[in-house]
N, C-alpha and C positions, 0 to 999 in steps of 0.2 A: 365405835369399835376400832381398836386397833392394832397391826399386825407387827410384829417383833423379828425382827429376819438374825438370824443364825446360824453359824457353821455346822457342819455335822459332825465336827470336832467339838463342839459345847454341846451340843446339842443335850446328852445326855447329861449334864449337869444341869441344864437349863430345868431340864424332865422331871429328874429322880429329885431338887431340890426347891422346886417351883419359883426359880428366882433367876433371875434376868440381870447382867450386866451394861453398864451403860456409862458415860461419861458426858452427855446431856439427856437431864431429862425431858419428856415429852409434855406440852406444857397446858398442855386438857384433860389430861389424866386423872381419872378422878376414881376412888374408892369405889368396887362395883361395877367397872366398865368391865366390857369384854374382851379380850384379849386373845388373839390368836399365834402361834408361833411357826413361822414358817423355816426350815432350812433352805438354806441358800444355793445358787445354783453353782458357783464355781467351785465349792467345797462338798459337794454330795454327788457321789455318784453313781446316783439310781436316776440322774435325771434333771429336768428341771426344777426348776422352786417348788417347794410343797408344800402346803400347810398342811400340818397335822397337829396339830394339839391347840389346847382352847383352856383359859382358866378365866377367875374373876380377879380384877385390880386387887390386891389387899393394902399395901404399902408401900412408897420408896422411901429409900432413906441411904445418906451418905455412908461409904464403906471405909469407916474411921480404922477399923481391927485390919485390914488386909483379908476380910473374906474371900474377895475376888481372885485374889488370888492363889485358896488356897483349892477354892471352886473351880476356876478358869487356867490358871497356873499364869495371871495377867492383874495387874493391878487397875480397875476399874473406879470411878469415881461416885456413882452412885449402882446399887441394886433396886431393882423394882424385884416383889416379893407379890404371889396370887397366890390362890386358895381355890379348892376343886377343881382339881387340874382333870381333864378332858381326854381321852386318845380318838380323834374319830374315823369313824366308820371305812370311813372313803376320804383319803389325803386327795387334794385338790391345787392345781395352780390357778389363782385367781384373777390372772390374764385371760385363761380360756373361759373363764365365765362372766366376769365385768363387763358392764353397759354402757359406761362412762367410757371418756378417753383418759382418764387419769392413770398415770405412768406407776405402776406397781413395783416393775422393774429396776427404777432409781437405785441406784446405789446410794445406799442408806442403811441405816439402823432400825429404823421402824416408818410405818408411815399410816393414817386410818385411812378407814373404810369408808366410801363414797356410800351414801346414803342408797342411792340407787344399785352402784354393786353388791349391799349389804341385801337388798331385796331379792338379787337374781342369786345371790348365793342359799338364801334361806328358802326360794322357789324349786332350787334343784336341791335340797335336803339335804347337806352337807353338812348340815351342823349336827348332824347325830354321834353321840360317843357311844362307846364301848363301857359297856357297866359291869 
């Protein structure tokens, strides 16, 4: 599993067109992974980081046309693209629930999920979407 951090300036383009901007791709990424989207905390202001939405990997692929920019209004190097996008239940900052000491915080782009925080998140039922 891994988490995709965003502004709440994309955010809703992220949402409404299930596709992700990015200028390195992530290099485990594989067709079918999980994928969760958090907004970031410097850019949101309801708070800290949050995860709220959830899709499955479908594809990346370089953005040869200028979509991203026409997405983002930013020229991006590659898009990652998912399929059954997610809204859940209860947005979550995954600091307060992690077991691991692994830094979620990192200023970064994306980063996965520690195996063991993947357990205590799915122990406190987080992963329920709105249907």
């Amino acid at each position: 599993m891994i988490v995709f951090k965003t502004t709440s300036d994309h955010l809703q383009a992220v949402v409404r067109n299930r596709k992700y901007p990015t200028d390195d791709l992530p290099t485990d990424l594989r067709v079918g992974d999980d994928v969760l989207i958090q907004v970031t905390y410097l850019s949101d202001r309801q708070g800290p980081p949050k995860i709220r939405y959830a899709w499955k990997h479908l594809r990346s692929y370089e953005d040869k046309s200028g979509e991203s920019v026409d997405m983002w209004q930013h020229r991006w190097r590659f898009i990652i693209e998912g399929s059954g996008p997610c809204r859940f239940k209860r947005s979550f900052d995954i600091r307060e629930i992690q077991v691991t000491t692994k830094d979620y915080g990192a200023a970064v782009r994306y980063v996965y999920v520690e195996p063991h925080d993947l357990r205590a998140i799915i122990a406190a039922n987080l992963l329920e979407c709105w249907e």
